[in-house]
C-alpha positions as CSV (number, residue, x, y, z in Angstrom):
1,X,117.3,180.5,181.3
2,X,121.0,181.1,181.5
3,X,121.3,180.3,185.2
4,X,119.7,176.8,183.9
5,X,122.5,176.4,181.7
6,X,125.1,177.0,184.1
7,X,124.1,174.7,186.3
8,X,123.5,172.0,183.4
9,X,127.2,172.4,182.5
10,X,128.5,172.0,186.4
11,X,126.4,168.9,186.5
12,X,127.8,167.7,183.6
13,X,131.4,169.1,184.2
14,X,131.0,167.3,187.8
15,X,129.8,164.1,186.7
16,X,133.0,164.0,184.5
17,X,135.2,164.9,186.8
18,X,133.9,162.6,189.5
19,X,134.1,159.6,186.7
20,X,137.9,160.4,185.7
21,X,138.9,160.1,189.5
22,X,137.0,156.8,190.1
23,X,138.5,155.3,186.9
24,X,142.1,156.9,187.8
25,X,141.7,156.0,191.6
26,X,141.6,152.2,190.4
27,X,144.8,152.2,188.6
28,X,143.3,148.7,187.4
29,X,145.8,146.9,184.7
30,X,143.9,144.9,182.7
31,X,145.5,141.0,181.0
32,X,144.6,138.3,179.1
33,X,145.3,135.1,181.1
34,X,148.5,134.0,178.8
35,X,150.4,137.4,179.3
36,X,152.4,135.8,182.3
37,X,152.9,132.8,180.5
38,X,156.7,132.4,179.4
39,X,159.0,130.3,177.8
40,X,161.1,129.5,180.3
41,X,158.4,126.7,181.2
42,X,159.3,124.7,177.9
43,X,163.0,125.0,178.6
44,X,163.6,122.0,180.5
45,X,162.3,120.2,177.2
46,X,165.4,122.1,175.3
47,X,166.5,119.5,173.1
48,X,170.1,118.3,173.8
49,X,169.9,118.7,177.5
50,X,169.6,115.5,179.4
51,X,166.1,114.0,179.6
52,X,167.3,113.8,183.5
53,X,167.1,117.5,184.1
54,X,163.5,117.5,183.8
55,X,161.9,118.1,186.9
56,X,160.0,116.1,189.0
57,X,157.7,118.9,189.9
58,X,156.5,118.2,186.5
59,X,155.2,114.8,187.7
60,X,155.5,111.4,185.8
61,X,155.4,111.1,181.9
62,X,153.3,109.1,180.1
63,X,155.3,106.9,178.0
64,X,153.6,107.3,174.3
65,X,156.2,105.4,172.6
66,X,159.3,103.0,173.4
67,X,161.6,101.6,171.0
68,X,164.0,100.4,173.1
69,X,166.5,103.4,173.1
70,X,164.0,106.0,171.6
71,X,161.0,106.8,173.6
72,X,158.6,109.2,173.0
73,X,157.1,110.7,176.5
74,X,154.0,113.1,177.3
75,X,154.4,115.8,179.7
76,X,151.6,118.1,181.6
77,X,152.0,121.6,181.6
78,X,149.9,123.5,183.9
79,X,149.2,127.5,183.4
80,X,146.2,129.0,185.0
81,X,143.5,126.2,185.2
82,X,144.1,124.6,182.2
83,X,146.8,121.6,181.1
84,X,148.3,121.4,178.0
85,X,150.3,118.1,176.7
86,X,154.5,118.5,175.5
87,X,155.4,115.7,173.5
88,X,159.1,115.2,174.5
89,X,161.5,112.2,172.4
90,X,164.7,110.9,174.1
91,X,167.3,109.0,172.2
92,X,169.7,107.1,174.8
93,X,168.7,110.1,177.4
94,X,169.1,112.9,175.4
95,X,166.3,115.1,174.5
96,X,166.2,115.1,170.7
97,X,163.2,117.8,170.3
98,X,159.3,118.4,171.5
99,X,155.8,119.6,170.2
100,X,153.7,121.7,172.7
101,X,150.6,121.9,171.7
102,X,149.3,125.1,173.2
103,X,146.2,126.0,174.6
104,X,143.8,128.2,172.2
105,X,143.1,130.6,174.3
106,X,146.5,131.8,174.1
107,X,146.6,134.9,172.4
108,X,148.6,134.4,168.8
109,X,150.6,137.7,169.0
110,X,151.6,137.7,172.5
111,X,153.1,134.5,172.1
112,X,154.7,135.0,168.6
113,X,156.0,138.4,170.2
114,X,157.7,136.3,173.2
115,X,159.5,133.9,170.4
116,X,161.0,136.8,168.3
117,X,161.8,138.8,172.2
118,X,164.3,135.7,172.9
119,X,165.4,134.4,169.2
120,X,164.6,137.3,167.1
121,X,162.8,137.1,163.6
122,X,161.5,134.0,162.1
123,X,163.9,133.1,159.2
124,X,160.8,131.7,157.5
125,X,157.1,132.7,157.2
126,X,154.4,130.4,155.3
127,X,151.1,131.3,155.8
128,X,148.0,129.5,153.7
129,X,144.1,130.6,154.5
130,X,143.8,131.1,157.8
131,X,147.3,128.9,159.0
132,X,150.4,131.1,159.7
133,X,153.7,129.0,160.0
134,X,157.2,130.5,161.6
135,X,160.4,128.8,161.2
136,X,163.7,129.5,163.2
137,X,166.4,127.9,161.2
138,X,169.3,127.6,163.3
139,X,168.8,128.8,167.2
140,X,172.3,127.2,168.9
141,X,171.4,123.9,167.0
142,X,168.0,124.1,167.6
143,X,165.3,124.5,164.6
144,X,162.2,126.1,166.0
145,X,158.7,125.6,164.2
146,X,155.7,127.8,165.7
147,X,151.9,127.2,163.9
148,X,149.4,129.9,164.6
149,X,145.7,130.1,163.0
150,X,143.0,132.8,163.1
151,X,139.3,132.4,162.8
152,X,137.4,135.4,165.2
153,X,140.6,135.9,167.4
154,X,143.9,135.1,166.4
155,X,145.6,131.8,169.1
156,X,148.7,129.2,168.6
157,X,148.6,126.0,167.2
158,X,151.8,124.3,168.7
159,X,155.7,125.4,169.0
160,X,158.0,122.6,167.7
161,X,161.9,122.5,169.1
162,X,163.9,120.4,167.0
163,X,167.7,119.4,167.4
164,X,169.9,119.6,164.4
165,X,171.8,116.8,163.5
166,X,174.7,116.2,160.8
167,X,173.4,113.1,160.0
168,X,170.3,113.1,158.1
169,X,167.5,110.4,159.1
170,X,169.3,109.9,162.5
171,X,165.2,110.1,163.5
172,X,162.1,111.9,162.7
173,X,160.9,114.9,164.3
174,X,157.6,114.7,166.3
175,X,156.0,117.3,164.4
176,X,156.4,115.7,161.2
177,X,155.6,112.0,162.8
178,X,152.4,113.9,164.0
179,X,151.6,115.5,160.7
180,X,151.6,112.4,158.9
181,X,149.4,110.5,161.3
182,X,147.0,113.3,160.6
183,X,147.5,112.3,156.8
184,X,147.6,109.2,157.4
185,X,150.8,108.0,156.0
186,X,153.6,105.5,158.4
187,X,156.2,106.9,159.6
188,X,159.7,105.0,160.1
């Protein structure tokens, strides 16, 4: 009887031992598809740089909106297989701001993490039901809006960059030109 439990307790001993080497012999790292996604692909949209740095590898906007020196474009972002659409507007070749609307399958908290990383904490949180909003007040002249929701997992909405400007209706930001579409209200 006690040799049987001896060699019940190598079997098991081995089986565990044989188990931690496959798992350690794998040294298998494993990521969600948006951990290698970073921020330095929306930084040829940085508003205030030159609507001519944009490169060409990003292929040819759509044009969304034109009114005459203020034109609203639609760029292509490519990350893994999918495509997700930047909403870019130029005053007289000047990037003014853009809204990236991100891909849900973007994980919420690595993404929020990668914003605080570069610009450190939000100066604003809002959150209402399941909506989180983030707000960067002044960022070298720059006011960034993030938007993040949760139902089962947590993903982003969009990230807003908006150039400050002294005067004040000098032209409407694309994230609040797209929130009241949504409403349905005009926008100037």
């Amino acid at each position: 009887m006690q040799l049987i439990q001896i060699i019940g307790r190598l079997f098991v001993l081995t089986i565990l031992v044989a188990s931690g080497l496959l798992v350690n012999r794998a040294f298998s790292k494993v990521e969600a598809p948006n951990y290698d996604f970073t921020l330095q692909k929306l930084e040829p949209f940085t508003p205030g740089k030159e609507a001519s740095t944009i490169p060409n590898t990003l292929g040819k906007p759509d044009t969304v909106e034109d009114n005459g020196d203020t034109k609203i474009l639609r760029y292509s972002i490519s990350h893994v297989r999918y495509k997700f659409p930047v909403y870019v507007q130029i005053k007289k070749g000047i990037i003014l701001d853009f809204f990236a609307k991100l891909p849900t399958y973007f994980l919420h908290d690595t993404f929020h993490q990668s914003l605080i990383n570069k610009y450190g904490k939000q100066s604003k949180y809002h959150r209402q039901e399941n909506d989180a909003l983030y707000v960067w007040n002044d960022i070298e002249n720059i006011k960034i809006i993030y938007s993040g929701s949760c139902t089962v997992t947590c993903f982003p909405n969009y990230v807003s960059f908006i150039q400050k400007t002294n005067k004040k209706g000098d032209y409407v930001p694309l994230v609040q030109k797209f929130s009241n579409n949504f409403l349905g209200k005009k926008t100037k």
